[in-house]
C-alpha positions in Angstrom: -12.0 -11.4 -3.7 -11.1 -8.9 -1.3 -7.6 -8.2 -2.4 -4.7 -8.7 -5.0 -2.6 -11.9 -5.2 0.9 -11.4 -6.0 4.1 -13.2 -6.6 7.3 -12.9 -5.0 10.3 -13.8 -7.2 13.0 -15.2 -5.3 16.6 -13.5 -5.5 18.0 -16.7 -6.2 16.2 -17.0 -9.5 18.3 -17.2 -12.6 18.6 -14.2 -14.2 17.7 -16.2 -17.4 14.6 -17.4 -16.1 13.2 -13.5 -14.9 11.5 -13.3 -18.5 9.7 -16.8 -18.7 8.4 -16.8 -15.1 7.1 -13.6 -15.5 5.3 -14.4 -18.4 3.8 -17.4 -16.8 3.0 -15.7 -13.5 0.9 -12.7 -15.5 -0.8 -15.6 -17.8 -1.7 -17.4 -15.1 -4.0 -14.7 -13.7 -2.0 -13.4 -10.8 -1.9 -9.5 -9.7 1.6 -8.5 -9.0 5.1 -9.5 -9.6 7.4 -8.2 -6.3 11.0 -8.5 -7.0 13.2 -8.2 -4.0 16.9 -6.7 -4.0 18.8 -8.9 -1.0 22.6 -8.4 -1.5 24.6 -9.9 -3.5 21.6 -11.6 -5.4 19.4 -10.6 -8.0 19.3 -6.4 -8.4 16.1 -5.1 -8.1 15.9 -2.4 -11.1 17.2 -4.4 -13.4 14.9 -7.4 -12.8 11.9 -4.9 -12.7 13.2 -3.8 -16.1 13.3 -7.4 -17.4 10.0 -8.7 -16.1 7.8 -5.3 -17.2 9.7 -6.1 -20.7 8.2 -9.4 -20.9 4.9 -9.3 -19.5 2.1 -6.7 -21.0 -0.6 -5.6 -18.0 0.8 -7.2 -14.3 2.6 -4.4 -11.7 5.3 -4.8 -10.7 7.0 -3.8 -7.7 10.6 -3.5 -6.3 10.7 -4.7 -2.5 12.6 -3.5 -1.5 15.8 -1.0 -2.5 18.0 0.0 0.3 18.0 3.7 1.0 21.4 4.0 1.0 23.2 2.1 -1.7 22.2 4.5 -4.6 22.0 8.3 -4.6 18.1 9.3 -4.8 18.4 11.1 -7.5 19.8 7.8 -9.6 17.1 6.2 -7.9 14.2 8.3 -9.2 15.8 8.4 -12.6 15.3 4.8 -12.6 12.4 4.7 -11.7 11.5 7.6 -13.9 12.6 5.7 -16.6 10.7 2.7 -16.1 7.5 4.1 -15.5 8.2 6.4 -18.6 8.2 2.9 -20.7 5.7 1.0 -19.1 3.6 3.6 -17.4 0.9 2.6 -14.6 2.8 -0.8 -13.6 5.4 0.2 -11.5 5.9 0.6 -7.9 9.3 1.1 -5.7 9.5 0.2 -2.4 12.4 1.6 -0.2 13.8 0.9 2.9 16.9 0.6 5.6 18.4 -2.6 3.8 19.5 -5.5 5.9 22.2 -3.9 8.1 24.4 -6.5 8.1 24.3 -6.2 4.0 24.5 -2.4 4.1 27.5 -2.9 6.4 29.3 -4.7 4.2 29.5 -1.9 1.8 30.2 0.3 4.2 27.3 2.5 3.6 25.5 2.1 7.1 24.4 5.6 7.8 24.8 7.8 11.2 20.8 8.2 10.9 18.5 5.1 9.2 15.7 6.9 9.8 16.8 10.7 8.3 18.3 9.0 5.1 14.6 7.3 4.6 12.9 9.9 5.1 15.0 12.2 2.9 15.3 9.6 0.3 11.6 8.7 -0.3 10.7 12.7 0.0 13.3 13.7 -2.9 12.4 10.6 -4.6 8.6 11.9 -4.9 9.5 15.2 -5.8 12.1 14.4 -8.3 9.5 11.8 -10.1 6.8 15.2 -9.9 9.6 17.2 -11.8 11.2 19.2 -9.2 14.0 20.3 -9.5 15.6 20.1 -5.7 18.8 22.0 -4.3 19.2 20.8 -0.7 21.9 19.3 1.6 21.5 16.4 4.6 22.3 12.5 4.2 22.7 13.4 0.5 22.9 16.5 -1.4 21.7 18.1 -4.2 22.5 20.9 -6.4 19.9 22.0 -8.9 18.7 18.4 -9.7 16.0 18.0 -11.9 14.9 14.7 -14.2 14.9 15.6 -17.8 11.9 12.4 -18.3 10.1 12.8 -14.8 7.2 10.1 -14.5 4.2 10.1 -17.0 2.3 8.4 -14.6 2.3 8.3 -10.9 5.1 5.8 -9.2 3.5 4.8 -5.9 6.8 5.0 -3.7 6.3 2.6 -0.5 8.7 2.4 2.1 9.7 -1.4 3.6 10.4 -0.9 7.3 9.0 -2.7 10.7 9.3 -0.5 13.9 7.2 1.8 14.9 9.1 4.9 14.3 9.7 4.1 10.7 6.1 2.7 10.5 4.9 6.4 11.5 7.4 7.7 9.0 6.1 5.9 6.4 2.5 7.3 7.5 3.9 11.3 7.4 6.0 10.6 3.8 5.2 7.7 2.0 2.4 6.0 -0.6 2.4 2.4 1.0 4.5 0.2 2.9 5.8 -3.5 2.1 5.2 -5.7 4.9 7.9 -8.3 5.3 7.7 -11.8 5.0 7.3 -12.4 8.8 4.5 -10.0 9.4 1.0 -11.5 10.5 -2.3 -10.4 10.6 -1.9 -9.0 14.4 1.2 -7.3 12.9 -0.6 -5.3 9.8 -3.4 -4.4 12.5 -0.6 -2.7 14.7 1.3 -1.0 11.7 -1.9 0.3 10.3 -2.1 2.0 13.9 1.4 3.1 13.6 1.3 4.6 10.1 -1.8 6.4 10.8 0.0 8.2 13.7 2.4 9.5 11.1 0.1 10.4 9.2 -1.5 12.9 11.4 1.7 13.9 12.4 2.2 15.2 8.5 -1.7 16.4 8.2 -2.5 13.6 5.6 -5.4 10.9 5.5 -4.1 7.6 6.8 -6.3 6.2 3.9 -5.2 5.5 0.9 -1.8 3.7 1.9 -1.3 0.4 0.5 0.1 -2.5 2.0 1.7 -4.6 -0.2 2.2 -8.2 2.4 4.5 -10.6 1.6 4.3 -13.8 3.4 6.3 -17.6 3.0 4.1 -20.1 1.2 4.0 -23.8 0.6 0.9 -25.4 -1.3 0.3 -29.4 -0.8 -2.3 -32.0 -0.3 0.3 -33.4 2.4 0.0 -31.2 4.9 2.8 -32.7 7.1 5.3 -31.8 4.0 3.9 -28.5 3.9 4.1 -28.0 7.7 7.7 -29.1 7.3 8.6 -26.7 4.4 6.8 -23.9 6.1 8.7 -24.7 10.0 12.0 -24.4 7.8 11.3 -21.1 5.9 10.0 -19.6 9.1 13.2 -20.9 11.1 15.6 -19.3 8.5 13.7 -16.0 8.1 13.1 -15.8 12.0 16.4 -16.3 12.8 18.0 -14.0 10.5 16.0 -10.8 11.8 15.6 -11.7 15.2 13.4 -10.4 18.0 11.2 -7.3 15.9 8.1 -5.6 16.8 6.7 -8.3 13.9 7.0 -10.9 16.9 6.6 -8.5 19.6 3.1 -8.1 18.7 2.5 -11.3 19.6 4.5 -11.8 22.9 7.2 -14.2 21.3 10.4 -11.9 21.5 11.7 -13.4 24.6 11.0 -17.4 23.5 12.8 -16.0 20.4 15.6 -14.7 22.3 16.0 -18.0 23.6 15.5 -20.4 20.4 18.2 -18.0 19.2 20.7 -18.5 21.8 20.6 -22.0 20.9 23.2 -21.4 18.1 22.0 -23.7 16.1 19.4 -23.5 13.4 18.4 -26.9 12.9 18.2 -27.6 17.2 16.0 -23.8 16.4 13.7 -25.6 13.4 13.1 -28.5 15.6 11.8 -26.7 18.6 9.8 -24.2 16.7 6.1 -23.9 18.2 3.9 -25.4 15.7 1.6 -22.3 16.5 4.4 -20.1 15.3 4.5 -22.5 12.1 1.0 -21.6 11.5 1.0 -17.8 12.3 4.2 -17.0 10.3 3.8 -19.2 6.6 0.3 -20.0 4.8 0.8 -23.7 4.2 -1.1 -26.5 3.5 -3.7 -27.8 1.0 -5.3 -24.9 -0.9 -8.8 -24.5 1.1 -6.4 -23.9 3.7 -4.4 -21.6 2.1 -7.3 -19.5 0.8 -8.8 -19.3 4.2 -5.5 -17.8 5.5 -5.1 -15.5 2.3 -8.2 -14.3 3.3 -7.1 -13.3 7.0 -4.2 -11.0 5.4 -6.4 -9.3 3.1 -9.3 -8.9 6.1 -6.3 -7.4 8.3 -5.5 -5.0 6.0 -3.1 -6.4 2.6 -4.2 -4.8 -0.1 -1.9 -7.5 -2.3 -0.6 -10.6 -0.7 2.9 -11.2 -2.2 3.3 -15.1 -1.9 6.8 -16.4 -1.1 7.5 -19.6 -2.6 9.6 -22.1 -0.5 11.6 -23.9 -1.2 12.6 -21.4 -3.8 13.0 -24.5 -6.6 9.6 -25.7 -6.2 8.4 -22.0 -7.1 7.0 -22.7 -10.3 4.8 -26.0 -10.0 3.6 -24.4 -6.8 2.6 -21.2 -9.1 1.3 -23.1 -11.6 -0.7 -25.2 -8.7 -2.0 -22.0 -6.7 -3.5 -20.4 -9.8 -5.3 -23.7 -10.7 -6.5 -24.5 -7.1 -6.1 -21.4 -4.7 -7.6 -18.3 -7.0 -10.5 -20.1 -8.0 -11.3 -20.3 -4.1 -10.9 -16.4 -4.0 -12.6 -15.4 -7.2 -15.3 -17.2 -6.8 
């Protein structure tokens, strides 16, 4: 195999049920364990504390933390903290947050792009054992950690257009590629992020690229076509026209669909090429072949997205009985 195979744990998920899944999703022979931080759901550092608690070898990663919502320097102590007690297993991923989440809170800032990059910069220093004294987004007046990281804490940022892309190339150690990228999409980021990273005088290579992507395993491929048309409808429509669909000369038939108002008039009409590009789905030969084409475009891990979130654990359970074999062997 080419690449990692990771789960994503829906923020949805019990709280309760963080410890057991993990524990099954590490014995079953998988990679990684991503937890995500969508508001109001399931917090991201906490859940990263529960799951590295109950599971012995997997990574983990947090994908991803808004930049905003914490100060940097709580952000680095947690992560400090984490990687101080499980050392080697962790990784952060940080981004702009949903907007209309951030908003909410009334924490949108005047700049997305400045607070990122300040953010994951004092974040990586403060991990290093800096001790920082600076002013912008956020301030800080002789900071340092008293338990800075034992180990390295890859820091990644989760963003999509290309100037954050390049910013991710000039500052971060990865990026997290959302759950609507594509193959054609990683190829174009990987362009982007190397830009940045010339910009900033550093080698494009090694960045990882952590991929999550929206996943239903069946024999019946018309139920899995079906699951997938719905999960790519909601996730579509929720972030609208990106450079994730530019890519691939589908913003303006998105622009349209979306007019429609309606999300189930939007499932319904959804290109069943879209279906396909957007969601591995299908028997697992299938889904092997198109776990394959993320890791040939570039994923280093391919973070599978469960959906429906309540079938998550038979379709696990399935995928590490049918699915790995095809991409161990």
């Amino acid at each position: 195999m080419t690449g990692s195979v990771g789960i994503l744990v829906h923020g949805t998920a019990a709280p309760a049920s963080l410890a057991p899944t993990a524990k099954a999703i590490e014995d079953l022979g998988f990679d990684e364990i991503w937890l995500s931080e969508d508001y109001f759901l399931l917090a991201g550092i906490s859940s990263a504390a529960i799951t590295l608690a109950a599971t012995d070898n997997i990574k983990v990663g947090i994908g991803i933390l808004s930049a905003v919502v914490r100060h940097p320097a709580v952000t680095a102590m947690e992560a400090a903290t984490l990687a101080g007690a499980f050392p080697g297993r962790l990784q952060v991923g940080i981004g702009h947050g949903v907007p209309f989440w951030v908003k909410q809170m009334d924490m949108y800032p005047k700049s997305p792009v400045a607070s990122l990059r300040q953010v994951i910069g004092t974040v990586k220093r403060l991990l290093d054992g800096e001790e920082l004294t600076e002013t912008g987004p956020f301030g800080f007046d002789a900071v340092k950690l008293e338990h800075p990281a034992a180990t390295p804490v890859p820091v990644l940022a989760g963003v999509v257009g290309p100037k954050s892309l390049q910013l991710a190339g000039e500052v971060a150690d990865g990026t997290v590629m959302s759950v609507i990228a594509t193959p054609e999409y990683l190829r174009y980021a990987k362009e982007q992020i190397a830009i940045g990273a010339a910009k900033a005088g550093r080698e494009a290579e090694p960045h990882s690229l952590p991929t999550f992507v929206l996943y239903h395993l069946s024999d019946d491929s018309a139920a899995a076509e079906k699951a997938a048309r719905e999960a790519v409808a909601f996730y579509l429509a929720a972030v609208g026209p990106t450079p994730m669909t530019g890519v691939l000369g589908f913003n303006d038939q998105l622009a349209e669909l979306m007019a429609l108002g309606d999300l189930a008039k939007m499932t319904e009409r959804l290109p069943s090429e879209w279906v396909d590009l957007f969601a591995i789905h299908g028997p697992a030969d299938r889904c092997a072949a198109r776990i394959k084409e993320f890791h040939e475009a570039g994923a280093d891990t391919v973070v599978l997205a469960p959906y429906p979130a309540e079938a998550g654990d038979a379709m696990i359970a399935q995928t590490a009985a049918e699915v790995l074999p095809l991409l161990r062997g």
